[in-house]
N, C-alpha and C positions, 0 to 999 in steps of 0.2 A: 166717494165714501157711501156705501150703506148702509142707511141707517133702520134701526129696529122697524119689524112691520106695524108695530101698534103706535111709530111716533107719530105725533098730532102735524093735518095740515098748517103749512105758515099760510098766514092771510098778507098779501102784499096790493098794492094801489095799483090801480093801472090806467091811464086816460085814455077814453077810448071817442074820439069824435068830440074831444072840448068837456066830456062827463067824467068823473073820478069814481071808477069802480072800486070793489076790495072780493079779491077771487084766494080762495084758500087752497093751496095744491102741496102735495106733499115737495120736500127739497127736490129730490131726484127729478120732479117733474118742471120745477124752474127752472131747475138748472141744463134740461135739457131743449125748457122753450130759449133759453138766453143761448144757446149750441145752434139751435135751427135759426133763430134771428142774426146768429152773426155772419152764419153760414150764408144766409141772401143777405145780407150785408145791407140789414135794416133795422131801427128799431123795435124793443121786445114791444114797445104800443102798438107798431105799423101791423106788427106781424097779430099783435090781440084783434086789433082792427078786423083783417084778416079773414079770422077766426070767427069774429063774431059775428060777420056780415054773411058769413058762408054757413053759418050751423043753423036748425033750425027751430022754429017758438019754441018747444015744446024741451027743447035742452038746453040745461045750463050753462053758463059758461065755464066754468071748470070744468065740468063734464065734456065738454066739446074740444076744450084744452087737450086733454086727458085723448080722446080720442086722436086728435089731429096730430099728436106727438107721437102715440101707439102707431099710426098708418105711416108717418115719417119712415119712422126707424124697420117697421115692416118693408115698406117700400126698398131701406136701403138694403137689407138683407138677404131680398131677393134676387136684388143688381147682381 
């Protein structure tokens, strides 16, 4: 489902290394981290893990979210 372009990020938990974050992404973009974590057939933490260990200071973690899913699905597109 897609939803309107003005709906508001959901802010969801996420443990990342024994710390409890809170990252806001729009649905579309949870719903496709929870697609890519099932796909390596890992948890959506392992895969935040992941992400966060790989992005760098200066970027958020949403934002690095947001990117790592964009390059995904790029990636797949080009297969």
């Amino acid at each position: 489902m897609i939803r309107h372009p003005d709906a508001r990020p959901e802010k969801h938990s996420l443990t990342l290394r024994g710390h409890r974050t809170s990252v806001s992404l729009e649905t579309e973009f949870w719903q496709a981290l929870r697609d890519i974590a099932a796909l390596r057939n890992m948890p959506i933490n392992a895969l935040a893990i992941e992400i966060d260990e790989s992005r760098a200071s200066d970027i958020g973690l949403a934002s690095a979210i947001r990117l790592f899913v964009l390059r995904h699905y790029r990636g797949t597109a080009q297969e």
